[in-house]
C-alpha positions as a printed NumPy array, in Angstrom:
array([[ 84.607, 118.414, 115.966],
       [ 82.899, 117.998, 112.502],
       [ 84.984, 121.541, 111.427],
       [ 88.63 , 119.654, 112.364],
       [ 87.648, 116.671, 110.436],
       [ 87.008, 118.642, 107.354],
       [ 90.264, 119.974, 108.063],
       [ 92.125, 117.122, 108.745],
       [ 90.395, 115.482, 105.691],
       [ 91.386, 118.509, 103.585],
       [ 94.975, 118.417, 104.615],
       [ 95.56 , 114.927, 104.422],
       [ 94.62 , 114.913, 100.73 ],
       [ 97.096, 117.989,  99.837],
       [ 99.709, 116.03 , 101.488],
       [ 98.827, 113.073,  99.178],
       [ 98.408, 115.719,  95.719],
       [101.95 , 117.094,  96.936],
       [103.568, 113.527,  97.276],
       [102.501, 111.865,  94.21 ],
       [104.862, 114.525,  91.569],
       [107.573, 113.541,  92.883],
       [107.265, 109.591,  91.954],
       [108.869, 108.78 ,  88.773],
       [106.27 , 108.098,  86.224],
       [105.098, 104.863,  85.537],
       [106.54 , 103.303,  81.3  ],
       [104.834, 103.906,  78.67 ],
       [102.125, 101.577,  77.298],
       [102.984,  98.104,  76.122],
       [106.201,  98.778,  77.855],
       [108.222,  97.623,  80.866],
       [106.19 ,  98.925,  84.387],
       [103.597, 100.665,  81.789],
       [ 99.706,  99.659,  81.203],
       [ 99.264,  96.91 ,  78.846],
       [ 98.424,  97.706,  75.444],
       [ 94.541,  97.936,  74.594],
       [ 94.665,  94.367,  73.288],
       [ 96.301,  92.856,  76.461],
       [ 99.6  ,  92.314,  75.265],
       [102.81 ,  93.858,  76.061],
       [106.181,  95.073,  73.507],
       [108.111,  91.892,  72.613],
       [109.747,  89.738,  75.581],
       [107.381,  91.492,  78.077],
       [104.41 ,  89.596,  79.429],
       [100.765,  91.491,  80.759],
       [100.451,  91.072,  84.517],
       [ 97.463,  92.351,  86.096],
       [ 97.41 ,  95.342,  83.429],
       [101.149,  95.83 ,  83.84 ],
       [103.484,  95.037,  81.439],
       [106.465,  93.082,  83.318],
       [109.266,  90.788,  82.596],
       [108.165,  86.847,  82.438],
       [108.907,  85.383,  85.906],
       [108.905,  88.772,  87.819],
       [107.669,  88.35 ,  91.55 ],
       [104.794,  90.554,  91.812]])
């Protein structure tokens, strides 16, 4: 039982390495969709949103 968990375990996190290249990457810091910059800020007319730069108003 132990041996098909390991297995399981082992496949589902392939599945997940194989999945994630073929997202788009996330912007650049300090700009739109990107990591805030260092200093919590964002490029002009973008606001820092839970470490994400986004537009002012934008629904989460």
């Amino acid at each position: 039982m132990k041996l098909k968990l390991g297995w399981l375990a082992v496949a589902f996190a392939l599945g997940l390495l194989a999945c994630g290249g073929q997202e788009p990457e996330m912007g650049s810091r300090g700009t739109y969709g990107g990591p805030c910059l260092a200093d919590g800020t964002c490029d002009q007319g973008l606001e820092c949103v839970y470490h994400v730069c986004k537009e002012p108003g934008e629904d989460d």
